[in-house]
N, C-alpha and C positions, 0 to 999 in steps of 0.2 A: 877288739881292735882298740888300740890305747889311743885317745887324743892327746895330739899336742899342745901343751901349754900353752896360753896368747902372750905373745911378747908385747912389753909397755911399745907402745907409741911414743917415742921420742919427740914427734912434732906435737903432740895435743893441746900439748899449754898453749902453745906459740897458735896454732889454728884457736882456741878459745882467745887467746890476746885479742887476734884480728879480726873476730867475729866481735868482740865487745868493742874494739874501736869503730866497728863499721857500726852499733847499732848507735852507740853515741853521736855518730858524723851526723846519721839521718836525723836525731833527733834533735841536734842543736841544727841542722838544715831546714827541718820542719819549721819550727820555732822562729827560724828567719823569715821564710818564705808567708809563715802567717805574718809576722809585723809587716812585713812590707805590703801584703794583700790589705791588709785592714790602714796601714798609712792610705793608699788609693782610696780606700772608702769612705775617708776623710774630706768633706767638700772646703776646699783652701778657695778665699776672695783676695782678688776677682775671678769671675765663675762665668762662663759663659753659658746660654740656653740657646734654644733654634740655633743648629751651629754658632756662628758668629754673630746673628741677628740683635742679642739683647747680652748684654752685659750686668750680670749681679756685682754691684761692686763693693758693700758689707752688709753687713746684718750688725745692727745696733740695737741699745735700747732705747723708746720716748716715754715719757710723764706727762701725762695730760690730756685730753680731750684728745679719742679718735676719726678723725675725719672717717675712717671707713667702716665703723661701727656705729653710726648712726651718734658719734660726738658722747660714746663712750667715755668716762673717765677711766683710768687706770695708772699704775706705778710700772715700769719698766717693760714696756708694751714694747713686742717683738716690732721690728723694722728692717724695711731694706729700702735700699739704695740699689737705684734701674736706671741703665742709661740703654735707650733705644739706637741701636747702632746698623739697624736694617738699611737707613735714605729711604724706608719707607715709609706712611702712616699706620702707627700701630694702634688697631683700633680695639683689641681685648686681650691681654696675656694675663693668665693666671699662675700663679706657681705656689709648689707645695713641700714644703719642705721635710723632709724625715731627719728628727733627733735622733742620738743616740740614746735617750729616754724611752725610746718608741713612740713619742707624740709627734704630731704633726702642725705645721704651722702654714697658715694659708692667705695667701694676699692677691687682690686682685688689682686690675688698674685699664681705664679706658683711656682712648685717643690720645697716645702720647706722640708730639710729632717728629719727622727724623732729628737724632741728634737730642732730643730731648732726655733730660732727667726727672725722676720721681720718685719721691718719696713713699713706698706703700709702708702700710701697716697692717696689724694681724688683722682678718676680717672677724675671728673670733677674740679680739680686744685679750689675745693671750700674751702674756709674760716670760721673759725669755731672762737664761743667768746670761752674766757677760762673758762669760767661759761658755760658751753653748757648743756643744761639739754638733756640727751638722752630716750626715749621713746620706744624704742622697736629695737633689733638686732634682723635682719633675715642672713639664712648662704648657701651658697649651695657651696659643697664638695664634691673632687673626691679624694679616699685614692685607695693606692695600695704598696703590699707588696714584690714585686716582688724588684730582684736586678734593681736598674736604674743607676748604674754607669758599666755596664760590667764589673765586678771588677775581674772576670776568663781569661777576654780576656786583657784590657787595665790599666796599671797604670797610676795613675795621680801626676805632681807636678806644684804649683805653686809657682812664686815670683812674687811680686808686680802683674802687670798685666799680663802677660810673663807665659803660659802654656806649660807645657810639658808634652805631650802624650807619653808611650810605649806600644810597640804592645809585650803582651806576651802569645799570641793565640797558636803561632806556625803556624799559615797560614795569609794572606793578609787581611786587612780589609777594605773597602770600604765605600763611604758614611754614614761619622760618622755625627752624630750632637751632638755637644758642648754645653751644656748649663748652664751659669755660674752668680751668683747672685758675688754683691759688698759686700765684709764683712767688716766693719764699725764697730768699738768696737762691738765684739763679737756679733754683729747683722747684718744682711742682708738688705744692704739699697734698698728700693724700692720693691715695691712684683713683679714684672716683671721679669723672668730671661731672659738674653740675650742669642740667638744662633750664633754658628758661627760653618759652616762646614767645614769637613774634607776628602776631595776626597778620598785620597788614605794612608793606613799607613800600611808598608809591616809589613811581620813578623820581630820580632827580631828587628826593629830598631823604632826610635823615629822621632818626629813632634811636635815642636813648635807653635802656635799659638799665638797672641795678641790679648787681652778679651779689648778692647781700651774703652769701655763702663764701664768698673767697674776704670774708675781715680779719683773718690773718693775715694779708699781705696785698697782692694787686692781684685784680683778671686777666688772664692771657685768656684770649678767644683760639682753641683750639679746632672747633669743628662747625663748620654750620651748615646746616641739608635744610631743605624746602618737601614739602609733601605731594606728594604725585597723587 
């Protein structure tokens, strides 16, 4: 039995046309679809953490002595900028930041009150470029709504470093603890606040302390608790 010849395909170029335009589409489609995946993985300031709770508002570089490295020196020491936007007292947030380096950069910061700003810096006194491409903020956070200045029992004032406690309880107060951030143009430098205790503060009268830690700037009295 004789086979018949195959006759040319008159469409084949044309089906090969439309198979290399469609492999092209997908591939300049891919190609989009990662830039824009990897733009999102891009962290743009301001940045929020805890839903709306805490506001990262940039990441900068300092020079100079780290308040949260134990007064660290270094050149271009990673920073941020937090403003607590909870109305509540934030008594621990931590955050950690992932470079597009793959290093990690880590700040902590106590008792910042609602509304308040702070200054943290690296805890690891690490250095950051001013181009620093960020990758992802992680956050862990303790809020509480509770009065944290005893503001029934104790009034607070301060000058310069220089505290002044009154006991307006009406009965004796006993180990207090003082806890006071450096306020630096309207910001709290260092997310670390400092303690410093307070033995004994009778009724009716007052007690001075030195916050000798906050001599970059002035003491805000941020927290004070009594021991049970």
């Amino acid at each position: 039995m004789t086979k018949m010849p195959k006759r040319p395909d008159p469409n084949r170029k044309k089906r090969y046309t439309i198979l290399a335009i469609l492999i092209v589409a997908i591939i300049v489609l891919t190609v989009i679809l990662w830039r824009l995946s990897e733009d999102e993985r891009i962290v743009n300031f301001p940045y929020f953490v805890e839903g709306d709770k805490v506001e990262v508002t940039t990441l900068f570089q300092y020079s100079g002595a780290n308040p949260d490295c134990g007064d660290e020196m270094g050149e271009d020491i990673a920073a941020l900028s937090v403003v607590n936007r909870s109305g509540k007292h934030l008594t621990y947030l931590e955050l950690v930041l992932k470079l597009e380096t793959g290093e990690k950069l880590v700040f902590e910061t106590t008792d910042v009150p609602a509304n308040g700003t702070v200054w943290m810096f690296s805890t690891d006194n690490m250095s950051c470029a001013s181009d620093v491409v960020v990758r992802s903020i992680s956050s862990t956070a303790r809020l509480e709504k509770e009065d944290t200045m005893l503001s029934d029992k104790v009034q607070t004032q301060a000058e310069g470093t220089t505290v002044t406690l009154t006991n307006v309880s009406g009965e004796d107060l006993t180990d207090l603890t003082v806890r006071c951030h450096t306020l630096f143009e309207e910001a709290y430098f260092g997310g670390l606040a400092y303690s410093y205790p307070v033995d004994r503060l009778p009724a009716g009268e007052s007690v001075t302390l030195e916050a000798e830690d906050c001599y970059l700037g002035e003491a805000a009295v941020v927290r004070i608790s009594e021991s049970r």
